[in-house]
C-alpha positions in Angstrom: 77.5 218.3 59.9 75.6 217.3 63.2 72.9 214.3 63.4 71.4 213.5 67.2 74.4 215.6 68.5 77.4 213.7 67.3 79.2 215.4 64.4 80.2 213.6 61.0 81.9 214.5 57.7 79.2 213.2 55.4 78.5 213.8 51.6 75.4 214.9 50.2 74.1 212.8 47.4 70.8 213.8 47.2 67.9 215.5 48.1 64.2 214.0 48.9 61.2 216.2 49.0 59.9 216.5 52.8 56.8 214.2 53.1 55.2 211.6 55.4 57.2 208.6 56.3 55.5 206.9 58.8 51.6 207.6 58.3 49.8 209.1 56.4 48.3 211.0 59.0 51.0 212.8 60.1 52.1 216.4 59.0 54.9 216.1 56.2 58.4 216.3 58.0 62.3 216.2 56.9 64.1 213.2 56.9 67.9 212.2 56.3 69.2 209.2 54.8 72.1 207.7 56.1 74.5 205.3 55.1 74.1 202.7 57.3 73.6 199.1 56.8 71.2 197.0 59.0 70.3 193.4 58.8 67.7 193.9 57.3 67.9 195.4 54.1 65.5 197.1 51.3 65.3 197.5 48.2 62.9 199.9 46.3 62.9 200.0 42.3 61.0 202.1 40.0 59.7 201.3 37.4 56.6 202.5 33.9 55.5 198.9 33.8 53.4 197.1 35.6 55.6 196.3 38.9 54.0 192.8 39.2 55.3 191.6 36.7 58.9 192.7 37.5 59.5 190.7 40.7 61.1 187.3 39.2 63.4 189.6 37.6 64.3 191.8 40.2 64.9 188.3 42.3 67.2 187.2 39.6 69.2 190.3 39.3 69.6 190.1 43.1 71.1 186.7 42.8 73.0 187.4 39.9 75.1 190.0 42.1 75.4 188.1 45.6 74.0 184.7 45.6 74.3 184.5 49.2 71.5 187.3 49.2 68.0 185.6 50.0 65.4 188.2 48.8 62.1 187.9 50.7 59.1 189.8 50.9 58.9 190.9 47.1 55.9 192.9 46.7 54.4 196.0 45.0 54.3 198.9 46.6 50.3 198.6 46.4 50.3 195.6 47.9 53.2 197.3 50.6 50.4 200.0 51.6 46.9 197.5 51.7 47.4 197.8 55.3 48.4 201.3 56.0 45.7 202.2 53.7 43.2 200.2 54.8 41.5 202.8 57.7 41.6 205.2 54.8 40.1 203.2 52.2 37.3 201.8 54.9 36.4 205.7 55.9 36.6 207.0 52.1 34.9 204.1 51.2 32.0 204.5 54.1 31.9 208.1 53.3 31.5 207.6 49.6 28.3 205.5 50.3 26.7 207.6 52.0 27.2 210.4 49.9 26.1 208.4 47.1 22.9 207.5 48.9 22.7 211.2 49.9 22.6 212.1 46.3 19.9 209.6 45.8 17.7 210.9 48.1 17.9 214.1 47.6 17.3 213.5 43.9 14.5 211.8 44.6 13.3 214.4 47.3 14.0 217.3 44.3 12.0 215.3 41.6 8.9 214.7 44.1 8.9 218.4 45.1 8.8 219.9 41.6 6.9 217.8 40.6 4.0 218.6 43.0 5.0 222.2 42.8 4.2 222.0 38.6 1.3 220.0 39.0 -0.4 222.5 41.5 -0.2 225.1 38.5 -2.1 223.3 36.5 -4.4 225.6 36.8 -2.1 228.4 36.2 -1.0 226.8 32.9 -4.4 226.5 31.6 -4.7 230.0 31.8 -1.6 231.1 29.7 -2.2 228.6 27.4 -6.2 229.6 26.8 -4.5 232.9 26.5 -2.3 232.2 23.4 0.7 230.7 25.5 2.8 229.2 23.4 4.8 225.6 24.6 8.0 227.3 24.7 6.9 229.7 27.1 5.6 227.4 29.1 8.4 225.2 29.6 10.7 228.2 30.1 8.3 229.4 33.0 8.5 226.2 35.0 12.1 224.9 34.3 13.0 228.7 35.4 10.9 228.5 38.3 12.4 225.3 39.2 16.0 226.2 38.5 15.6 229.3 41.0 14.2 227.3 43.7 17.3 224.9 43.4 19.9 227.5 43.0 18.7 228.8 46.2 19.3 225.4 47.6 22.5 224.8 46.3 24.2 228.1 47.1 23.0 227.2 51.3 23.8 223.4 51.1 27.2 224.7 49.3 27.8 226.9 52.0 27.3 224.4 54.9 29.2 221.8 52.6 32.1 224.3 52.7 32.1 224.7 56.2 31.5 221.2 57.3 34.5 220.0 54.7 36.8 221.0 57.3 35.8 218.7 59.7 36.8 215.7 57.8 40.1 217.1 55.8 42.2 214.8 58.3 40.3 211.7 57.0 41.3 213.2 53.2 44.6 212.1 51.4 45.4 213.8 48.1 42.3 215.3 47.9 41.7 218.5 49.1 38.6 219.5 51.6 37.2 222.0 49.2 37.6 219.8 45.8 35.8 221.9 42.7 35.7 218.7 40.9 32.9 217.0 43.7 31.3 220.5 44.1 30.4 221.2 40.6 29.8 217.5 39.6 26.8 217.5 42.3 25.4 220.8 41.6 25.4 219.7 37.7 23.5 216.5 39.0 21.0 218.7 40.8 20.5 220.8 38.1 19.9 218.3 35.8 17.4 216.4 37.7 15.4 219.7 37.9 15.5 220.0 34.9 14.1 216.7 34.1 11.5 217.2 37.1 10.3 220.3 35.2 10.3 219.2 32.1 8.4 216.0 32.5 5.4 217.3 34.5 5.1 220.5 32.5 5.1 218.4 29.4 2.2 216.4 30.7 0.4 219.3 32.0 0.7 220.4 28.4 -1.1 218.0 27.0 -4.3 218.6 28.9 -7.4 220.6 27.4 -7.0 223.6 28.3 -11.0 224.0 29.2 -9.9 221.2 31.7 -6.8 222.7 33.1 -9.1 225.8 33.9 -11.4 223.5 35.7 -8.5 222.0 38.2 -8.4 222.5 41.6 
């Protein structure tokens, strides 16, 4: 076997899956093992528990086998990758703001337009119902009109979403650009708010006279 052109008789013990050793930036890559002892040594344990509270132990064991062996630098592996992580977290963190205040305005954007869209057929209303409209079908008219009108909205901001996750898949660690757990959660969201900004304006529209609705303008 040949390592950085020298050749050694080695043993296999082992296999690792390929993955990223250095950042978490970089594509996943092979890496070998070797047996060689530096001054600096380390010491990774795995463990179901919480790993906090495992350190005195894992300080005591060490002892117990070499008590010239000073153990230092006993930490977590959470607490190993705060720093590494840290870009990421800042960015995803960052990101997830202003998604979140994304989602809030255009919630707020979706009720207002609905809204004003329902209470413009007023009119309209007044007429079905003076007509022997029932509630039901009233309801049904506007929550489907609403529904469309979103649909329609999500399917182009779903496309541009799609395309435009590419652009930040580098900045995304175990999560992949096009997740279908994001992408339906939002367009649920939507939905539901139309559904509410249907609903409530039609309901209220309902209520009115119907000799008064057919008097609006």
């Amino acid at each position: 076997m040949t390592f950085f052109g020298e050749k050694s008789s080695t043993e296999v013990i082992g296999v690792v899956p390929t993955g990223r050793y250095r950042t978490l930036a970089e594509d996943p890559v092979p890496v070998v093992f070797r047996p060689q002892l530096w001054a600096r040594r380390a010491l990774v344990v795995r463990t179901s528990g919480d790993p906090a509270t495992l350190l005195d132990s894992i300080r005591s064991e060490i002892h117990s086998v070499d008590p010239t062996i000073a153990p230092t630098d006993l930490e977590t592996m959470q607490q190993y990758m705060s720093l590494p992580l840290f870009p990421a977290r800042a960015t995803g963190l960052l990101l997830g703001v202003s998604g979140f205040l994304a989602l809030v305005l255009t919630t707020i954007g979706l009720f207002g337009v609905i809204s004003y869209i329902v209470s413009q057929r007023t009119h309209e209303i007044g007429v079905r119902v003076a007509l022997g409209a029932r509630r039901s079908d009233i309801m049904n008219l506007v929550i489907r009109h609403g529904l469309l009108l979103t649909v329609i909205g999500l399917l182009i901001g779903l496309g541009i979403a799609f395309g435009a996750a590419r652009l930040v898949s580098s900045l995304l660690y175990g999560v992949s650009p096009t997740d279908r757990a994001t992408f339906f959660g939002v367009a649920a969201v939507l939905c539901a708010v139309t559904i509410l900004a249907c609903y409530l304006p039609a309901r209220r529209t309902m209520r009115v006279d119907p000799i008064v609705a057919l008097r609006y303008e």
